[in-house]
N, C-alpha and C positions, 0 to 999 in steps of 0.2 A: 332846365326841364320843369312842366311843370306840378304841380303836387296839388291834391286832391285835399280840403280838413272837412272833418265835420265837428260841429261845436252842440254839445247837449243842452239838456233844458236848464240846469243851473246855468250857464253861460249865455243864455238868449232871456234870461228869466224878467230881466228887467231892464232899463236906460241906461243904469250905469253901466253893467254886466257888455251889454251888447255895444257899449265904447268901449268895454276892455277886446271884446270880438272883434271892430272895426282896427283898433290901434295894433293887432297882432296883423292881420289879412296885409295891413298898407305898408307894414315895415316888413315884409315881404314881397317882394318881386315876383315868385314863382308861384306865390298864392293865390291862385286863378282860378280855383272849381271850390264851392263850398255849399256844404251840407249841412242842415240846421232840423235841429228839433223843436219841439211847440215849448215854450215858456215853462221853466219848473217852480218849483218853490223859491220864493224870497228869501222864508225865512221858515224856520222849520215846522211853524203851524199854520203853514200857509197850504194854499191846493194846487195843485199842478193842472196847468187850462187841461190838457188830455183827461183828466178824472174830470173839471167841470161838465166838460163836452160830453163824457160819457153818461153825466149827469141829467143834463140835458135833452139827451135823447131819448131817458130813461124815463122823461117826467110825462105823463099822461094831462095834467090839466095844464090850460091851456095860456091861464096866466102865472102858475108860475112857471112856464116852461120860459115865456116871454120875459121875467125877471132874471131865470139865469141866465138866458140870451143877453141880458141886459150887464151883468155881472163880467160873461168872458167876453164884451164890446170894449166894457171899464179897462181889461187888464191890459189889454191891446192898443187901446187909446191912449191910459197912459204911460206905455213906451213911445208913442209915436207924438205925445206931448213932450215927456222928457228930452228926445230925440231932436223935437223941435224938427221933425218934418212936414211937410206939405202932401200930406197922405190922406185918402178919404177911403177906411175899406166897409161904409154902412150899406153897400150896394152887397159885399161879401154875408155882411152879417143877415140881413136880410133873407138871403139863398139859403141860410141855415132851417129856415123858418118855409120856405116857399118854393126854394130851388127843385130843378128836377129829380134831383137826386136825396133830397131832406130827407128823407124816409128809410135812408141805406145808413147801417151802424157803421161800416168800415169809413162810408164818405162823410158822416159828421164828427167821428173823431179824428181825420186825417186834417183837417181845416185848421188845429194848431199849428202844424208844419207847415202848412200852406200859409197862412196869415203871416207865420214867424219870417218865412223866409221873403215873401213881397218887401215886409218891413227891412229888412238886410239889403236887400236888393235896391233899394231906394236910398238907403243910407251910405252905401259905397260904390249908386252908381253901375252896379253890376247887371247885365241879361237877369233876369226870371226865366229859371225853365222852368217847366210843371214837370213833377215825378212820373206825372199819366202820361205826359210824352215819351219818354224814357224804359218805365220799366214794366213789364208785362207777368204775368200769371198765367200758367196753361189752363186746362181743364180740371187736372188733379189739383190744384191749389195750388200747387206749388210752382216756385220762381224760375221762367221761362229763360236761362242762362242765357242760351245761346239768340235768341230773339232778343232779349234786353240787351247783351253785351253789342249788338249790331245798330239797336235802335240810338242806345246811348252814346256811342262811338260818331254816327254819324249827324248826331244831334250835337253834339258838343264840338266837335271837329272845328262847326261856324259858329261857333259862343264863343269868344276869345276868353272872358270873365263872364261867369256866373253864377246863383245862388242856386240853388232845388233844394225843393223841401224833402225832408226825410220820408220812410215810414210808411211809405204808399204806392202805386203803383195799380194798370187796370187789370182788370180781370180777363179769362179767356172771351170772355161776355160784351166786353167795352166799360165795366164798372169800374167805381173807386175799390182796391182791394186793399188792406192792409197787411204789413206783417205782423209777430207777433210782435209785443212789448218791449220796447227797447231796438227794433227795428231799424231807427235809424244807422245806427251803425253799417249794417248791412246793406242800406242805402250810400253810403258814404267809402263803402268797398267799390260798391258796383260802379262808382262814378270814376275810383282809382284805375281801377283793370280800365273801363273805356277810353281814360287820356293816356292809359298809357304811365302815369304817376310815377315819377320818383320814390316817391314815399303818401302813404295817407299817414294825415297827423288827424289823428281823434282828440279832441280836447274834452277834458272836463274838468272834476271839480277838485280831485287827489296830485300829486306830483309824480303819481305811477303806478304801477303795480307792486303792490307789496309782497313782501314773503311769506306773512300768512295774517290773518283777520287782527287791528288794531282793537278791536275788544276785547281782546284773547291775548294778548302782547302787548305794554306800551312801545311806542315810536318805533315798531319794526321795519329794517329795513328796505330802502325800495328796491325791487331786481331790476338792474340795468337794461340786461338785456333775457331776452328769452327767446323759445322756438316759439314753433305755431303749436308742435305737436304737445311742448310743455303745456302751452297756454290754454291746449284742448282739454288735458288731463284738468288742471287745476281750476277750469271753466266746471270740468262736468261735475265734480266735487262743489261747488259752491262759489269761487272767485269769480264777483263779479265787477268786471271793470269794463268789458267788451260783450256783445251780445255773441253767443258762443257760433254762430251762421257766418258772422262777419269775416271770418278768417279764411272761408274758402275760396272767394272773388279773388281775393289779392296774393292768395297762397301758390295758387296757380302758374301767376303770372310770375312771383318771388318779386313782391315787393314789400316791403317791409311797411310794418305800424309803428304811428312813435305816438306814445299815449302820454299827453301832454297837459298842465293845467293853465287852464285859461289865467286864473287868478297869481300863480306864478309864475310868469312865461321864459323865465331865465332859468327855471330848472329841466335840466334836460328829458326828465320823463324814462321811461321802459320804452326801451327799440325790442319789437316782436319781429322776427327775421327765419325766413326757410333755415334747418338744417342744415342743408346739403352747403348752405352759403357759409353757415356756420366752420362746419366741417373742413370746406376750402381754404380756409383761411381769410375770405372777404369780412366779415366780421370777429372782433376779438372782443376777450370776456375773461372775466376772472375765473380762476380756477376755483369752482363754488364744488362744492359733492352734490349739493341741492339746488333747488333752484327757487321751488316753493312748497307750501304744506298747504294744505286747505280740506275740508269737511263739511258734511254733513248729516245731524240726529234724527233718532224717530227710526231708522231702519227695522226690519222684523229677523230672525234668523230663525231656519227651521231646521233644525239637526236630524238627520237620518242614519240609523243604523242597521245594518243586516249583514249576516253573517255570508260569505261568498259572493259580497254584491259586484265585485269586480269580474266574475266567471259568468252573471247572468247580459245577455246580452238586450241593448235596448232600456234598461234599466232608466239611465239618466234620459234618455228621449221621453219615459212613460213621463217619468217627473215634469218635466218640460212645457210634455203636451197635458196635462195639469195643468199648467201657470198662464201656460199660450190660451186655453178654451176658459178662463177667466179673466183674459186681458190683464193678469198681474206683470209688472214687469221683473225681470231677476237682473240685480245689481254684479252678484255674486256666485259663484259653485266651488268653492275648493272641494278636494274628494280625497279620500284613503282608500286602501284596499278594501273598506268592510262600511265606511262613512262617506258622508257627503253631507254639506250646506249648500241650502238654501238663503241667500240672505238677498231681500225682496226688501221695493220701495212698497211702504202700506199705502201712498197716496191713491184716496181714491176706494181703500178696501174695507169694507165692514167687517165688524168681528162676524157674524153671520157669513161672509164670501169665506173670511177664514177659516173660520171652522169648517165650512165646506168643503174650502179646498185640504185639509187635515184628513177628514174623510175620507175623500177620493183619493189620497195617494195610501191611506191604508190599505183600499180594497184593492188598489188597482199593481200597488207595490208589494204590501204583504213586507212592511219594513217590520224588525226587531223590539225596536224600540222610534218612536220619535217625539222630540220635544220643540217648542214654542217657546222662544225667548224674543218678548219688546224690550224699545229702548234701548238698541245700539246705535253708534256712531260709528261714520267710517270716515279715516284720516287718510288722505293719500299725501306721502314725502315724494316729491318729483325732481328729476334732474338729470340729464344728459352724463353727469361726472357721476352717477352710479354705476354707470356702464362699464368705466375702467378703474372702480375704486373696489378695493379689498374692505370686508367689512362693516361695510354701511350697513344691512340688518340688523348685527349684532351690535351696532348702536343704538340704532334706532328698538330694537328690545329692551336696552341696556339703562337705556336714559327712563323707560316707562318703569324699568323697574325700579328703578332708582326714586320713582315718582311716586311707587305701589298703587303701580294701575296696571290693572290686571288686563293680558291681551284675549282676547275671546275669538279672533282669526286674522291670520298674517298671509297675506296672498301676495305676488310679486307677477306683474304683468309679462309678456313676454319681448316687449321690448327694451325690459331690465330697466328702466329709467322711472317707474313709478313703484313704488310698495304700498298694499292699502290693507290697512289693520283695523279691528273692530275691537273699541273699546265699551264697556257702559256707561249712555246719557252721562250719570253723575261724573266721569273720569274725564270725559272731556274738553273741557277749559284746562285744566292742567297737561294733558296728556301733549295738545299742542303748543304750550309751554316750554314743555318738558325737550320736546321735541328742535324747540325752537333754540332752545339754550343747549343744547347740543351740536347744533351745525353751525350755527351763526353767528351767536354772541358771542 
């Protein structure tokens, strides 16, 4: 059967990279549908063509727009020199500068994946589909599911082998649209669900998913296997290995990801796999209590207190419609009988909105007391083996205190497999430490 990959920008980055891409595609059989992102960094002070591009578009005069035109011609040249192909894309580079569409942001930054994947496509021999064949956008922006999965399906059906470029897709309009950043992935679902896929293998530049941030941990271990619905928790917390969209396309259908590195292609990678499969027994997995930890700083908390607040009715809706008529989003609500938190993302909020919003819930709540605390972190422990394990709280309390980091709120979702606690900025590098040598090591 055949299988769907997509390979990111470090793996399309350069000539040598994209023989390590060719040598993986050809010692597979069943490697027939491939999805490619625009060229990333070399090398770690290098630029990613999608930032040139964006650069580019950005620039107002008129020679040196022409110079970085000339700049993302070089990076692409020379792969298709290293490559040693017989490729001429000056007609492509040109439409950047002239083309119908030159003047649209989504359609000059989509031209990395587009270039990236021509160049693949020529080097292993493969169909060129264009993403604009393929994938549609309605009116609301957003990804016409059921339109794409039709258009796709029946496009690829007569492709036996092909490349498509990530990242892009038309608009309800007939435009270039793009997603957001990191999109390909989401590209490289949609292409999975359409054939039908065994498996999408996502490649990039790690050996997998790890159990929680390698700057916070040395050499932590990778997670074999996971859900989709882990992979969502520990996505919305900060882990980022998969653009968090990606997993609906192929979650659907219950096809599994296997997140694989291009650069070591004999390491097996994290298998992300439906539950329910989990559960059946088609997939097996070590009896982990965890699965992974991950985070993110900067949060705000706003602690509320009044005395009968649990007898007045509408109370937490008033809060709400506070947060809702400031576009603030809330992360968080634990509540008591007489308390409640607020613990909200600030991205986006001025002290000024704050305070305003402080304001309006005094007049509008008539709280006892409330306070303002920045500079919290929220850790989530995630894992399927919480579900039927005794005492994982009381670990996970156990280990922080043992760290003398102070918990500032412990909330437990309701499908028992995540717990997310707020620690302060300062306690956090050890906290998920603390946490980590607890379960795993």
């Amino acid at each position: 059967m055949a299988k769907a990959l997509k390979f990111g920008g470090t793996s399309m980055a350069n000539a040598d990279s994209i023989r390590k891409v060719r040598d993986i595609i050809l010692a597979d059989s069943d490697a027939r549908y491939v999805v490619v992102s625009a060229p990333g960094k070399r090398e770690p002070s290098d630029t990613k063509v999608t930032d040139m591009l964006i650069a580019f578009y950005g620039e107002s005069n008129e020679e040196r727009r022409r110079t970085r035109l000339s700049e993302i011609a070089a990076r692409f040249d020379a792969i298709i020199d290293g490559l040693g192909l017989d490729l001429d894309l000056s007609a492509e580079y040109e439409d950047l500068i002239s083309g119908e569409e030159s003047g649209s942001y989504d359609y000059v930054v989509s031209r990395g994946e587009y270039l990236s994947a021509k160049i693949l496509a020529k080097l292993l021999g493969y169909e060129f589909v264009d993403a604009a064949e393929i994938i549609r956008f309605g009116a609301d922006g957003r990804l016409d599911d059921d339109f794409t999965q039709s258009l796709a399906s029946d496009r690829l059906r007569v492709a036996m082998r092909a490349v498509i470029p990530g990242f892009y897709g038309l608009s309800a309009e007939g435009k270039v649209k793009t997603f957001s950043r990191g999109g390909s992935d989401v590209s490289g679902a949609i292409v999975a669900k359409a054939i039908g896929a065994s498996v999408y293998e996502n490649w990039t530049d790690v050996d997998g998913f790890m159990v929680c941030d390698p700057r916070k941990v040395k050499n932590p271990r990778i997670i074999e296997m996971l859900t989709y619905r882990e992979l969502r928790e520990l996505a919305y917390m900060g882990a980022s290995v998969l653009h968090p969209e990606a997993v609906f396309p192929v979650n659907k259908s219950g096809i599994p990801i296997n997140i694989r590195n291009t650069f070591n292609p004999t390491a097996k990678g994290t298998m992300i796999v439906c539950y329910e499969d989990l559960e059946s027994g088609k997939y097996k997995r070590g009896e982990h209590v965890i699965t992974g930890i991950a985070g993110k700083k900067d949060f705000v908390g706003i602690f509320i207190q009044k005395e009968m607040m649990n007898s007045e009715i509408g109370f937490c809706k008033t809060l709400l419609d506070v947060l809702c008529e400031r576009n603030i989003r809330l992360e968080h609500m634990p509540t008591g009988i007489d308390t409640v938190t607020l613990i909200i993302d600030p991205a986006g909020v001025t002290d000024s909105v704050l305070e305003e919003t402080i304001m309006d819930i005094r007049e509008r709540c008539h709280p006892n007391t409330i306070e303002v605390h920045k500079g919290l972190s929220l850790i989530a422990v995630v894992g399927h083996g919480m579900m039927s394990t005794k005492g994982t709280a009381s670990r996970v309390c156990g280990s922080l205190y043992n760290a003398d980091v102070n918990i500032r709120m412990i909330d437990q979702g309701s499908s028992e497999m995540n717990i997310i606690i707020a620690v302060e900025n300062e306690d956090y590098d050890k906290s998920i430490a603390a946490l980590y040598n607890e379960f795993v090591k």
